[in-house]
BALOBA-1460 file (C-alpha; in Angstrom, 3 decimals):
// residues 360
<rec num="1" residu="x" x="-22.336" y="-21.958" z="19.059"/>
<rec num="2" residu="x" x="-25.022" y="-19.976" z="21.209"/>
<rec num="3" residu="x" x="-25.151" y="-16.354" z="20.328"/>
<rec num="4" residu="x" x="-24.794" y="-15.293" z="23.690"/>
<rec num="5" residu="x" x="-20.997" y="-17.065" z="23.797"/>
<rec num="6" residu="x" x="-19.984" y="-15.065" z="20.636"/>
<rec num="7" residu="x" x="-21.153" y="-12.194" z="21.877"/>
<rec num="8" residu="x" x="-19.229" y="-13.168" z="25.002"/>
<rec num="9" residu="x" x="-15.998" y="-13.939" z="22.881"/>
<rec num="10" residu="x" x="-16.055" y="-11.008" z="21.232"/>
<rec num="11" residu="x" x="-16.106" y="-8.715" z="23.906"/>
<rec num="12" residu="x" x="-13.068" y="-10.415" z="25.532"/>
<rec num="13" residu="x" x="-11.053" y="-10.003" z="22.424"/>
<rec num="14" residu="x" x="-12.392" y="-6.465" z="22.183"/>
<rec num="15" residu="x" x="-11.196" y="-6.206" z="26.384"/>
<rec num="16" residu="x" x="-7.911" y="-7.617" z="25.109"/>
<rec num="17" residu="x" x="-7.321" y="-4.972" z="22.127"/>
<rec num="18" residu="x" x="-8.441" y="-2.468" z="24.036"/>
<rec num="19" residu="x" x="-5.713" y="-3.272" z="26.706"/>
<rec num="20" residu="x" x="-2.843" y="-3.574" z="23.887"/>
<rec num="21" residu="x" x="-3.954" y="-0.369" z="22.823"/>
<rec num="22" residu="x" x="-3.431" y="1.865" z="25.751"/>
<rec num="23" residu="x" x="-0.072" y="0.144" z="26.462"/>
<rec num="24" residu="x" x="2.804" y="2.025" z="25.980"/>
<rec num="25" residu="x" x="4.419" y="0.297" z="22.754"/>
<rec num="26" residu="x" x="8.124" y="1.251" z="21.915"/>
<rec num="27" residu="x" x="8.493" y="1.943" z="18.588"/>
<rec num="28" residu="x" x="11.064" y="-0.535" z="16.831"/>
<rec num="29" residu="x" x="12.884" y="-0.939" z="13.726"/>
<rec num="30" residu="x" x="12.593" y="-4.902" z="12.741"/>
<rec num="31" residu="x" x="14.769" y="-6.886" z="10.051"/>
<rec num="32" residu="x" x="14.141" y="-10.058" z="8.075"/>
<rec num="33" residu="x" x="16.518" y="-11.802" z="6.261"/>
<rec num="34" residu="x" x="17.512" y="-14.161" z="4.231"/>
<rec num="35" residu="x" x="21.088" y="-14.264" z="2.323"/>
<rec num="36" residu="x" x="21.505" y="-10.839" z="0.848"/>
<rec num="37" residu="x" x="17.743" y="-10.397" z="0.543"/>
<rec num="38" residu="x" x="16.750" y="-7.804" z="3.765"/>
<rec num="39" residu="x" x="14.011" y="-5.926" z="4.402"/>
<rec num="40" residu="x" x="13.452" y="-3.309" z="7.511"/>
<rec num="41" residu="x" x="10.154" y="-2.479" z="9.241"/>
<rec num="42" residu="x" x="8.747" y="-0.385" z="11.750"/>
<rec num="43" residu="x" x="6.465" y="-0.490" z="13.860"/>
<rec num="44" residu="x" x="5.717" y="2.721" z="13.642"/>
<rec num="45" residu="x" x="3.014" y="2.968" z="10.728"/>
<rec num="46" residu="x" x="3.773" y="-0.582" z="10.307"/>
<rec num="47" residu="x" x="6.121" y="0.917" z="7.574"/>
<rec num="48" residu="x" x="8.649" y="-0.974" z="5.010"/>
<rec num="49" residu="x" x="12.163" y="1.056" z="5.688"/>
<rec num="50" residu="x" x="14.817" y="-0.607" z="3.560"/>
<rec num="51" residu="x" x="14.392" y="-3.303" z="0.819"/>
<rec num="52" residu="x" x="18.110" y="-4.798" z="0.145"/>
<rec num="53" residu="x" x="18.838" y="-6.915" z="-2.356"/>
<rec num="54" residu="x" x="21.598" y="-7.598" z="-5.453"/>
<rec num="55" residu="x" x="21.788" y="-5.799" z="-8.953"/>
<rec num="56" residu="x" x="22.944" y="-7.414" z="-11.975"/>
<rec num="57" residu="x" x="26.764" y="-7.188" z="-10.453"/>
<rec num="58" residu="x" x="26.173" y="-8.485" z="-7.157"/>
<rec num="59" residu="x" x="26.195" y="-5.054" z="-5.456"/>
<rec num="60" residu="x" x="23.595" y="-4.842" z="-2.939"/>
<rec num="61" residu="x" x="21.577" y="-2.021" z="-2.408"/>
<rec num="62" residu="x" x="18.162" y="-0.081" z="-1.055"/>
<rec num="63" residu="x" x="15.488" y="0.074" z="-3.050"/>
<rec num="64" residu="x" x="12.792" y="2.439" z="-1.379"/>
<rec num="65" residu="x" x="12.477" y="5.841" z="-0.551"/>
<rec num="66" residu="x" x="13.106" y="6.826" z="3.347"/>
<rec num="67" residu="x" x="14.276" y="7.829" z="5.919"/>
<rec num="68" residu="x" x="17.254" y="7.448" z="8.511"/>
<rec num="69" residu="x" x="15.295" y="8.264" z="11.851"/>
<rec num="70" residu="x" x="11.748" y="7.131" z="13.276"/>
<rec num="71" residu="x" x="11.670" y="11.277" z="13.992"/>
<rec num="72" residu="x" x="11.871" y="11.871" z="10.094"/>
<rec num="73" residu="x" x="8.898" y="9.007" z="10.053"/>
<rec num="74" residu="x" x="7.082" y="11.018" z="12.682"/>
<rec num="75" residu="x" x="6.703" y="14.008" z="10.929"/>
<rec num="76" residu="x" x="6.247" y="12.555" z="7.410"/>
<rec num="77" residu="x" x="4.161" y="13.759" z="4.731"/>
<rec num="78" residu="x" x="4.922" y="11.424" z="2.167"/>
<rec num="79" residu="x" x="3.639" y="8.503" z="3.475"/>
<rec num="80" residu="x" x="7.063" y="6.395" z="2.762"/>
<rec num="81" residu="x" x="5.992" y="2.574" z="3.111"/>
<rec num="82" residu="x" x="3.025" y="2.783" z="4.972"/>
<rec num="83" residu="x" x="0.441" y="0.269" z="5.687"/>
<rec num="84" residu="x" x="-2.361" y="2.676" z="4.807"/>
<rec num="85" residu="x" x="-6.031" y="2.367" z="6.603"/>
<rec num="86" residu="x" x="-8.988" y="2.230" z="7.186"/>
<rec num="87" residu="x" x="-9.469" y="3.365" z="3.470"/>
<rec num="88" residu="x" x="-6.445" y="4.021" z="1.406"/>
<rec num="89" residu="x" x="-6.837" y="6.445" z="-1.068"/>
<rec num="90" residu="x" x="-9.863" y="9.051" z="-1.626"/>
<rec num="91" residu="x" x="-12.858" y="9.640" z="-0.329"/>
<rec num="92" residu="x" x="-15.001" y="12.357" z="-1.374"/>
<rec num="93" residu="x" x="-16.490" y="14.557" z="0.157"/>
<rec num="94" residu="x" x="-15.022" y="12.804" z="3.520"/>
<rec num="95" residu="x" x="-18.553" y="11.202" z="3.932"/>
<rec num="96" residu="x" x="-20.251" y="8.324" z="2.809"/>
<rec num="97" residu="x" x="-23.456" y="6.518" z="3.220"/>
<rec num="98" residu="x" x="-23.494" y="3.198" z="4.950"/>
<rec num="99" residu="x" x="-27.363" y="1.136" z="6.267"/>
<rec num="100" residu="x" x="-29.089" y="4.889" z="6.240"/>
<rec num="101" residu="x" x="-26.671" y="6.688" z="8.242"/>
<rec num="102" residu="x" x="-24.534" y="9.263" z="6.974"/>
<rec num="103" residu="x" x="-20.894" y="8.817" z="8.413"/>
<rec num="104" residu="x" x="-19.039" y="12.463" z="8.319"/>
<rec num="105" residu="x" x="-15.046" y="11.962" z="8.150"/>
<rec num="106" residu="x" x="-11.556" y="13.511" z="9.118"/>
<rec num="107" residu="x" x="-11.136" y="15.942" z="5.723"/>
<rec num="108" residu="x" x="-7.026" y="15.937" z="5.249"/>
<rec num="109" residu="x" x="-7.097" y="16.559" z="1.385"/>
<rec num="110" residu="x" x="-8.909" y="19.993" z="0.977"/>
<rec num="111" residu="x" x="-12.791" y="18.716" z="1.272"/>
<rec num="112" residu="x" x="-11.664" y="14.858" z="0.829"/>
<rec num="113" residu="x" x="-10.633" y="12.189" z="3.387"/>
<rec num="114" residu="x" x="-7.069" y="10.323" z="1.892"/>
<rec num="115" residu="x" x="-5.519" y="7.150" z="3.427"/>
<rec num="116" residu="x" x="-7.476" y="6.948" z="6.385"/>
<rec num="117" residu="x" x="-7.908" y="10.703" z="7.664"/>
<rec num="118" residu="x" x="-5.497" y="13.134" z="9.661"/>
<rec num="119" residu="x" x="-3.951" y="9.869" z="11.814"/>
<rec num="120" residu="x" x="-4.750" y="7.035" z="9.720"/>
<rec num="121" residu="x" x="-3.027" y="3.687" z="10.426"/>
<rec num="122" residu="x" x="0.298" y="5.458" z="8.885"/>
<rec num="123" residu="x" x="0.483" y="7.385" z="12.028"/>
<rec num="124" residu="x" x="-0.107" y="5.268" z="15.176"/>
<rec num="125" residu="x" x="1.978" y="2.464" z="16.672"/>
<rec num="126" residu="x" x="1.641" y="-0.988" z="15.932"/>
<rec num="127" residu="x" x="1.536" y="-3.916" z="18.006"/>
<rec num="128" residu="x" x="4.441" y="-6.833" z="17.520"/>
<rec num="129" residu="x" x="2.417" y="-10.037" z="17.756"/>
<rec num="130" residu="x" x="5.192" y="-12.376" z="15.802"/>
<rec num="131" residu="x" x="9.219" y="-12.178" z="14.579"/>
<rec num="132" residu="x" x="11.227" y="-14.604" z="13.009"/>
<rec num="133" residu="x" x="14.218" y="-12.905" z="11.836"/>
<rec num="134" residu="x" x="15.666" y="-15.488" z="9.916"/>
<rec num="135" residu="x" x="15.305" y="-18.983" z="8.965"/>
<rec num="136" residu="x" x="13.093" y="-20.981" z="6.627"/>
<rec num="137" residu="x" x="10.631" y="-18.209" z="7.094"/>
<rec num="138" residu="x" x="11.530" y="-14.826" z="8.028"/>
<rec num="139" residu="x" x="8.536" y="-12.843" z="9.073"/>
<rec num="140" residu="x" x="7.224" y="-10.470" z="11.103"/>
<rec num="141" residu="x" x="3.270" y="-9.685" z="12.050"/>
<rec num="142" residu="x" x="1.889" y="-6.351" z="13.180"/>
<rec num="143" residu="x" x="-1.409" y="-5.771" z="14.834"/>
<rec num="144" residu="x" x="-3.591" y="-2.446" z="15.494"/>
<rec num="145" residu="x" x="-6.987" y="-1.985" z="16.709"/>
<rec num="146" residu="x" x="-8.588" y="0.906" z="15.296"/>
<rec num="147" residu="x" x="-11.591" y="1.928" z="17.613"/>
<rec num="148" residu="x" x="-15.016" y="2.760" z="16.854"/>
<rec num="149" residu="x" x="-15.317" y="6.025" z="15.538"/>
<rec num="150" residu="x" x="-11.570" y="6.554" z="15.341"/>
<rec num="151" residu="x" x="-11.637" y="9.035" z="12.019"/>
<rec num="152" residu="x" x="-15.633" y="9.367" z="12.071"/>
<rec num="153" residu="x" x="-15.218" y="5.919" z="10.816"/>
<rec num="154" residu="x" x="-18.043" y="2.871" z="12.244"/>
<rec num="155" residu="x" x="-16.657" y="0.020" z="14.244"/>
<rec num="156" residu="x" x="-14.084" y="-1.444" z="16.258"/>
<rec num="157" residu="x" x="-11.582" y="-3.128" z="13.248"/>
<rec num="158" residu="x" x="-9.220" y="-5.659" z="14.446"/>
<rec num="159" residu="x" x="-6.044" y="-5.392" z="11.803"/>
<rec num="160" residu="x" x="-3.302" y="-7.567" z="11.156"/>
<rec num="161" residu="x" x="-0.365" y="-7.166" z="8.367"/>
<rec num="162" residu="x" x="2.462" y="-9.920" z="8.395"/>
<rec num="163" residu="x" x="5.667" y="-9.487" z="6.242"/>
<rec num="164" residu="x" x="7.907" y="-12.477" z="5.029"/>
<rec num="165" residu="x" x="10.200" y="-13.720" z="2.890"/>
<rec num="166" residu="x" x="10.721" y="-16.457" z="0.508"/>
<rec num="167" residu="x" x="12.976" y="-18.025" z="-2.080"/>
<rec num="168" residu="x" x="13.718" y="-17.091" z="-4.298"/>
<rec num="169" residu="x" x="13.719" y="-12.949" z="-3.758"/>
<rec num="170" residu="x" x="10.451" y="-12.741" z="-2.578"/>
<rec num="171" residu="x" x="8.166" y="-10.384" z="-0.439"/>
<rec num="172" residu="x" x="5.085" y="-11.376" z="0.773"/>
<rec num="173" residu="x" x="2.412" y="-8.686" z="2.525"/>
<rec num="174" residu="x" x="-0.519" y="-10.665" z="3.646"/>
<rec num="175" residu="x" x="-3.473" y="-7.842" z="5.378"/>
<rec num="176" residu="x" x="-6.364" y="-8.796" z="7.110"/>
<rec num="177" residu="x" x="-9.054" y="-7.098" z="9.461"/>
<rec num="178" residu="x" x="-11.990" y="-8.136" z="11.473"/>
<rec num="179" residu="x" x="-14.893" y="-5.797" z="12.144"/>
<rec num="180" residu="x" x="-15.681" y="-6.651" z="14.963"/>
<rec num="181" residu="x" x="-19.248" y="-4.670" z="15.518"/>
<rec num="182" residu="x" x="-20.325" y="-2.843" z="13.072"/>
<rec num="183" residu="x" x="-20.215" y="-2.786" z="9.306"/>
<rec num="184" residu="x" x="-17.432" y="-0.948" z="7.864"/>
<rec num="185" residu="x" x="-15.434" y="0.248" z="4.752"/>
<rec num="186" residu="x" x="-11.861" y="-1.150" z="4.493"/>
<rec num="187" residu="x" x="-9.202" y="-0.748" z="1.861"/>
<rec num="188" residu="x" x="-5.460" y="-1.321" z="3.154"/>
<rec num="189" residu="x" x="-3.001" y="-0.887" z="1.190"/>
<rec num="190" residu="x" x="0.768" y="-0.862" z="1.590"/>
<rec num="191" residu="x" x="2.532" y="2.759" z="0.024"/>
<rec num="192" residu="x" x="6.544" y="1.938" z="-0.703"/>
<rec num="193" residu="x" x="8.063" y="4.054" z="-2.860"/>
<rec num="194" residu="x" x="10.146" y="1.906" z="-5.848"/>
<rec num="195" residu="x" x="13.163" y="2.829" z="-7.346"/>
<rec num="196" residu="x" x="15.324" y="-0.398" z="-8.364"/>
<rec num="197" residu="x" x="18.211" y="1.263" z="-9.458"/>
<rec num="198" residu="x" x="18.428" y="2.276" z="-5.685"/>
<rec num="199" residu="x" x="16.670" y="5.014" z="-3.692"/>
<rec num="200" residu="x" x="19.176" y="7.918" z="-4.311"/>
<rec num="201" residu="x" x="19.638" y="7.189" z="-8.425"/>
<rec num="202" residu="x" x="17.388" y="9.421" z="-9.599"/>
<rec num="203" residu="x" x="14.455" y="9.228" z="-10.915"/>
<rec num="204" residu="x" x="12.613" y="6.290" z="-13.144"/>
<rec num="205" residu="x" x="11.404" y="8.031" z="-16.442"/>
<rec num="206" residu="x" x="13.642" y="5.148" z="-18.100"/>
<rec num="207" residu="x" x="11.859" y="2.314" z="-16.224"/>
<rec num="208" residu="x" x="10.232" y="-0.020" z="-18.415"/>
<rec num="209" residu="x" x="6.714" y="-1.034" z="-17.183"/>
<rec num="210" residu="x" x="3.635" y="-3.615" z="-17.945"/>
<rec num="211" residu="x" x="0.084" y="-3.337" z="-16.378"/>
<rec num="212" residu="x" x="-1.825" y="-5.456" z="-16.826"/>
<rec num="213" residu="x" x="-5.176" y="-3.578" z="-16.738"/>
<rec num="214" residu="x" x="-6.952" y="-2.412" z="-19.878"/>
<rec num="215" residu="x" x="-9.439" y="-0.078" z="-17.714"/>
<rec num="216" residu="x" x="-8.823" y="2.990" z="-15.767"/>
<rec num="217" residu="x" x="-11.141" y="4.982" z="-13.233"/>
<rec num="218" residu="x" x="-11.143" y="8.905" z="-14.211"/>
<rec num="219" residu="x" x="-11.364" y="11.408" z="-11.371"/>
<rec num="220" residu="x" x="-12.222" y="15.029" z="-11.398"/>
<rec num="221" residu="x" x="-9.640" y="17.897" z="-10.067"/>
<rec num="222" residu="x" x="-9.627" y="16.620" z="-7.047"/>
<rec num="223" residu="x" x="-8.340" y="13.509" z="-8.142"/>
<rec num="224" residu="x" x="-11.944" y="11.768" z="-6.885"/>
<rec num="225" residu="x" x="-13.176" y="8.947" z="-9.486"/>
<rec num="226" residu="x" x="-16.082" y="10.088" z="-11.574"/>
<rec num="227" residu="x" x="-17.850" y="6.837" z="-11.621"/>
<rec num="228" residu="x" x="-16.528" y="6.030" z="-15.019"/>
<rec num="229" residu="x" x="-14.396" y="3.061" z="-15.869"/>
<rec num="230" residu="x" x="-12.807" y="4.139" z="-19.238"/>
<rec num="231" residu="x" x="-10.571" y="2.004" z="-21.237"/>
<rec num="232" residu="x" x="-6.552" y="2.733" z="-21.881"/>
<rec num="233" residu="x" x="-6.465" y="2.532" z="-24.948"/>
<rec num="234" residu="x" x="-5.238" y="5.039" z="-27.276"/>
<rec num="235" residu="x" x="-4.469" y="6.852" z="-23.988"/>
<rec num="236" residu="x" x="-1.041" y="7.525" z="-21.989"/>
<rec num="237" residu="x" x="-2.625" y="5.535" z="-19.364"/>
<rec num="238" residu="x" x="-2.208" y="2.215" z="-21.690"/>
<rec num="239" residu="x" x="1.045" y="-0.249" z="-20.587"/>
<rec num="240" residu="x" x="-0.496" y="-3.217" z="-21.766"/>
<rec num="241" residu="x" x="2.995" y="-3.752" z="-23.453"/>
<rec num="242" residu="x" x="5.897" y="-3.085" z="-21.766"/>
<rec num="243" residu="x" x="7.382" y="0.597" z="-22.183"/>
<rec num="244" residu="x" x="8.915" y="3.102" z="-20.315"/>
<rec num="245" residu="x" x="7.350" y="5.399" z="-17.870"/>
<rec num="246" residu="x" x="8.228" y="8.708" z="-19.390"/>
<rec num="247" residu="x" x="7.745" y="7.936" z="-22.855"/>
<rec num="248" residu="x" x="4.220" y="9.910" z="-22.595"/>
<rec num="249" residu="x" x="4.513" y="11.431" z="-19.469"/>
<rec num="250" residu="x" x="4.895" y="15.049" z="-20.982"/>
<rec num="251" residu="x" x="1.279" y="14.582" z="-22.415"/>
<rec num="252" residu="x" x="0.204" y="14.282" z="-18.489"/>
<rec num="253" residu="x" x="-0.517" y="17.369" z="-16.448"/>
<rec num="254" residu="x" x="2.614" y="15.976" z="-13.969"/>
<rec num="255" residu="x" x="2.797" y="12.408" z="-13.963"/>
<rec num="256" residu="x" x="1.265" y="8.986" z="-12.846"/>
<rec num="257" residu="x" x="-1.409" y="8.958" z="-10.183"/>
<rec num="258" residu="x" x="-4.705" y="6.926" z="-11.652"/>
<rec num="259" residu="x" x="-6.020" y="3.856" z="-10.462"/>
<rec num="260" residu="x" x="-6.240" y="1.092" z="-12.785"/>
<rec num="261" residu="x" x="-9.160" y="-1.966" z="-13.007"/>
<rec num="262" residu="x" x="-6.874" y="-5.034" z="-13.057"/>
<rec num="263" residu="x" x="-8.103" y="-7.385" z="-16.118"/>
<rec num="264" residu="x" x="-7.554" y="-10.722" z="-13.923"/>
<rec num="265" residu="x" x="-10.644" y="-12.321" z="-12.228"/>
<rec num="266" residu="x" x="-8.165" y="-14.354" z="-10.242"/>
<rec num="267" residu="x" x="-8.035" y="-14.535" z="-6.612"/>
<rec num="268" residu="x" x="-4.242" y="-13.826" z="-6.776"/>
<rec num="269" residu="x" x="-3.389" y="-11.967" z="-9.988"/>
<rec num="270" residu="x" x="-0.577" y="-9.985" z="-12.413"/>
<rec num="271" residu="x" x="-0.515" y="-6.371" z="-11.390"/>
<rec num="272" residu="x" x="2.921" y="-4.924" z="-12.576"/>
<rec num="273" residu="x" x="6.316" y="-5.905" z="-13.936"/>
<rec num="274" residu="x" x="8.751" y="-3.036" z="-13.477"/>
<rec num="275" residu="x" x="12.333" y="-3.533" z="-14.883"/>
<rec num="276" residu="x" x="15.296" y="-1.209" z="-14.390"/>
<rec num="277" residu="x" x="18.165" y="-1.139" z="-16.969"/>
<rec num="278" residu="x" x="20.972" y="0.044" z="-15.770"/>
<rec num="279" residu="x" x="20.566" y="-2.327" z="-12.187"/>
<rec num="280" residu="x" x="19.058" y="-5.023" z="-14.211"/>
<rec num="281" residu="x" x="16.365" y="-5.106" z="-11.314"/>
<rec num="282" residu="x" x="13.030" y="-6.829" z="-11.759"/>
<rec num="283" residu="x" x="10.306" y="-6.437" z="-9.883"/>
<rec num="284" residu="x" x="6.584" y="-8.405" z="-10.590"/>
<rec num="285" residu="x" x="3.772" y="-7.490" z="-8.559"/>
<rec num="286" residu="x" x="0.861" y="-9.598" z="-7.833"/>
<rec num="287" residu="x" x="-2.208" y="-9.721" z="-5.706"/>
<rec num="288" residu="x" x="-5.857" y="-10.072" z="-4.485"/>
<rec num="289" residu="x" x="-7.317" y="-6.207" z="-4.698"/>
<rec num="290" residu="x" x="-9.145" y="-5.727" z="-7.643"/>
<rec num="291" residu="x" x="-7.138" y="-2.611" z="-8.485"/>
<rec num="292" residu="x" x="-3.756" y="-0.998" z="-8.328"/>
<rec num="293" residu="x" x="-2.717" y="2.849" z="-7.837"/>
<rec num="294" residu="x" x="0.067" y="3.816" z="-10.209"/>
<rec num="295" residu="x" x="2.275" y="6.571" z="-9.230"/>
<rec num="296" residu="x" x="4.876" y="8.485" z="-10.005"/>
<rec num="297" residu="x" x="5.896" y="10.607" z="-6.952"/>
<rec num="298" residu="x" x="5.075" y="13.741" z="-9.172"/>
<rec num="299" residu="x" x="5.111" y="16.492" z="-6.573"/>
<rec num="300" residu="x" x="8.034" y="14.777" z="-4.257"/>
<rec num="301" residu="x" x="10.951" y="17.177" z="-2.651"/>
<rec num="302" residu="x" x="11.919" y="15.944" z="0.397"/>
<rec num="303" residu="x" x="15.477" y="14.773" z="2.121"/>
<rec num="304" residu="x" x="15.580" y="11.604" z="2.787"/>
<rec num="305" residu="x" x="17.688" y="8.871" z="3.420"/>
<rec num="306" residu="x" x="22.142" y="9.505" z="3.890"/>
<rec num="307" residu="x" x="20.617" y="13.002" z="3.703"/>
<rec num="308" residu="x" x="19.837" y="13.031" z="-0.314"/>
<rec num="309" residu="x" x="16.985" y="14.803" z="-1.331"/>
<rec num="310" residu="x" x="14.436" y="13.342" z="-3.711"/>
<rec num="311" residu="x" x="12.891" y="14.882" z="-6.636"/>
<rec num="312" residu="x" x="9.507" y="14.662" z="-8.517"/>
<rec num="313" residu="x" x="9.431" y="11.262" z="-10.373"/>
<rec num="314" residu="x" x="12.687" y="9.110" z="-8.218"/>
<rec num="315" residu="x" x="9.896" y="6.095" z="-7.374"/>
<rec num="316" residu="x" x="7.060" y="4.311" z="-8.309"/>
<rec num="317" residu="x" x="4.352" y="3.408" z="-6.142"/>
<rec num="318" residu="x" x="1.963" y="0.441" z="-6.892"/>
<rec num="319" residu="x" x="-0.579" y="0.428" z="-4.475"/>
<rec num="320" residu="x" x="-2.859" y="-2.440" z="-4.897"/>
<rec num="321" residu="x" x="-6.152" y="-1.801" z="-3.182"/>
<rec num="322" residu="x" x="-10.091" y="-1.260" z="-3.672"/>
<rec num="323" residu="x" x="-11.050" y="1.374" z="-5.818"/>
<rec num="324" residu="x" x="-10.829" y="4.945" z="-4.495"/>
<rec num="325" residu="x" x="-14.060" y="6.111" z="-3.443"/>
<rec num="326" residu="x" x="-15.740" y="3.297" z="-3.688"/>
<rec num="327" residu="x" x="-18.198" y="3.567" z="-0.557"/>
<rec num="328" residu="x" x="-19.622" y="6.329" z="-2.800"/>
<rec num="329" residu="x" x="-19.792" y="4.700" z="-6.307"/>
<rec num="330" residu="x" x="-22.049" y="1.271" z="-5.888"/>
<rec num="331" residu="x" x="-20.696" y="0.225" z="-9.698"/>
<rec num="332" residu="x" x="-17.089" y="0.116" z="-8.078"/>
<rec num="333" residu="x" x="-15.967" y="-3.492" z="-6.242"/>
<rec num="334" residu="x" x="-17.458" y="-3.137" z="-2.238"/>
<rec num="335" residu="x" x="-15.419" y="-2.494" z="0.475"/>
<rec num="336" residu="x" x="-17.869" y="-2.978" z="3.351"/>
<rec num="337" residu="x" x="-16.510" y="-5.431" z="6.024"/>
<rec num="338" residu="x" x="-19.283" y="-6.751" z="7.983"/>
<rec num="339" residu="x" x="-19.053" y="-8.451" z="11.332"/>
<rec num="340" residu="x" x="-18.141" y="-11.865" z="11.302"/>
<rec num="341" residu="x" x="-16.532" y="-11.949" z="7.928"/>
<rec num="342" residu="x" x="-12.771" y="-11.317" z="7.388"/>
<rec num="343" residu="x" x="-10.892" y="-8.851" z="4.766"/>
<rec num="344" residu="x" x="-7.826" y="-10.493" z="3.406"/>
<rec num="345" residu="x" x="-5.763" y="-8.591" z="0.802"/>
<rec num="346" residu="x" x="-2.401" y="-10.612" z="-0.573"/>
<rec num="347" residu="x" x="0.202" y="-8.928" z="-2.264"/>
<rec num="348" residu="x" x="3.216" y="-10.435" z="-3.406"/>
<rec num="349" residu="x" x="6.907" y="-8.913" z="-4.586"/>
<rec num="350" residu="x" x="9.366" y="-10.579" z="-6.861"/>
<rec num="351" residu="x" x="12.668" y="-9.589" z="-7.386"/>
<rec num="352" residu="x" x="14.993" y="-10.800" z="-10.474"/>
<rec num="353" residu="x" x="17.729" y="-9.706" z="-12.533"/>
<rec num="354" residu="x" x="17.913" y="-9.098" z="-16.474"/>
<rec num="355" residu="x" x="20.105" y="-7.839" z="-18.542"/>
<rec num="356" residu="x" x="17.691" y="-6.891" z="-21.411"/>
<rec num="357" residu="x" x="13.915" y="-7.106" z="-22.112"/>
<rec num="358" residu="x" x="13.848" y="-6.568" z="-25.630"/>
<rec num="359" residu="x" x="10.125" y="-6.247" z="-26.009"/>
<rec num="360" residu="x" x="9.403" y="-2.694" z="-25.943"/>
């Protein structure tokens, strides 16, 4: 195709984001469904709300931290099930270094940029582009644009996130931008807050939990990476086998928040199992970022859903992604997106039930 026609088509999809943009959107709460398997989304944030689904006795309940109004998500500080952009995560400095020119960045973490700047892709509203509520394929797809220069960042970046479900007790996140200009870093990455006993049971020290990553990246006090990719070993970072989050907690200044190298090589690979006890809950995470975030929601106070208030350490948060930082570390996996080539980050959910995992 003649260059002049691309440059032609993208300007008219650029014309057409640019017109979705400045539309008023309402901000909507969305449901998929299938049985007694629900989940809840906004379009604010493009956030996950509720995850509903059966414990070992059939009772249903909600599985993520929240909230009860879109208000509450307004003025959030947690970042409750957020589709986090341009770059989850760190930054330091809130600069990097991209073709010779020095891009200077919305600092929202003391002198660092995290998840995306003061806005971020948390805080604006998305765009509805499909629903399904039900069916053989309950989904739903949200779209942003995210203009050039929006958070000192370079480039117009055409974004996409779709959530679905499928049999049996499965969550699908599929992300994907476009840059559509201009090369840019990208790193989405989608921020629930787990707690499969249910979001008001406390908190998840008892959880029993597998990475599968034998390689963590250090960061200084700022909780930027150092460069270093250090193994788990011998550490309290290591759940190669399966044991329970607070069995070395206590030898942590306050809990989980480290980004581990995931072993796989695979396109699509094991990231986490997480099981529950007293629920008999089950949750496997898989997907295509070459790392994960595990967290422990160590500083958390905040009221939240029915009007109970959440404590340091009531979720987990596996947030698969890029490495933090990475724009400034050139030994860490790239996140540039350059025109013409697409980002695509899959993460997949699956929910189960047992009554014992008598391996730890």
């Amino acid at each position: 195709m003649p260059s002049n026609i691309n440059l032609s088509f993208c300007l008219f999809i650029l014309h057409l984001w640019a017109v979705i943009s400045v539309t008023e959107q309402d901000i909507g709460v969305y449901e998929i469904k299938k049985g007694d398997f629900s989940v809840k989304v906004t379009n604010y944030g493009a956030r996950i709300i509720s995850v509903f689904l059966p414990d070992k006795h059939g009772e249903v309940g909600d599985v993520v931290l929240g909230y009860d109004t879109i208000e509450e998500y307004q003025n959030d500080t947690t970042s409750f099930g957020a589709l986090l952009g341009r770059v989850a995560n760190r930054i330091g400095g809130a600069q990097f270094t991209l073709n010779g020119t020095v891009y200077k960045l919305v600092a929202n973490d003391g002198p660092n940029t995290l998840h995306g700047g003061a806005k971020g892709f948390s805080r604006v509203v998305w765009n509805v582009s499909k629903y399904n509520q039900e069916g053989s394929y309950p989904h739903i797809t949200l779209t942003y644009h995210s203009a050039d220069g929006e958070e000192g960042f370079p480039g117009d970046l055409l974004v996409s996130v779709t959530y679905a479900l499928k049999d049996p007790y499965k969550l699908s996140v599929l992300m994907t931008a476009k840059a559509l200009n201009k090369a840019t870093p990208v790193n989405l990455a989608q921020h629930s807050y787990w707690n499969l006993g249910g979001h008001n049971s406390g908190d998840i020290l008892s959880n029993v939990v597998q990475i599968f990553a034998s390689h963590v990246t250090p960061v200084d006090k700022y909780l930027i990476p150092t460069g270093e990719i250090s193994p788990v070993e011998n550490t309290p970072y290591d759940f190669l086998k399966p044991r329970r989050v607070g069995s070395q907690i206590k030898e942590l200044q306050s809990g989980y928040d480290i980004n581990y190298a995931l072993d796989s090589a695979e396109k699509m690979k094991h990231v986490a199992i997480v099981h529950d006890e007293k629920s008999g809950r089950v949750m496997e995470v898989e997907a295509s970022a070459p790392g994960v975030q595990f967290y422990t929601a160590n500083s958390l106070i905040q009221k939240g859903k029915g009007g109970y208030v959440y404590q340091p350490h009531a979720a987990l948060c596996f947030e698969t992604q890029g490495f933090p930082d990475a724009v400034n570390h050139p030994n860490f996996p790239s996140t540039i997106v350059t025109p013409g080539k697409v980002y695509v980050h899959k993460l997949l959910y699956t929910f189960s039930i047992m009554k014992y995992w008598n391996s730890y």
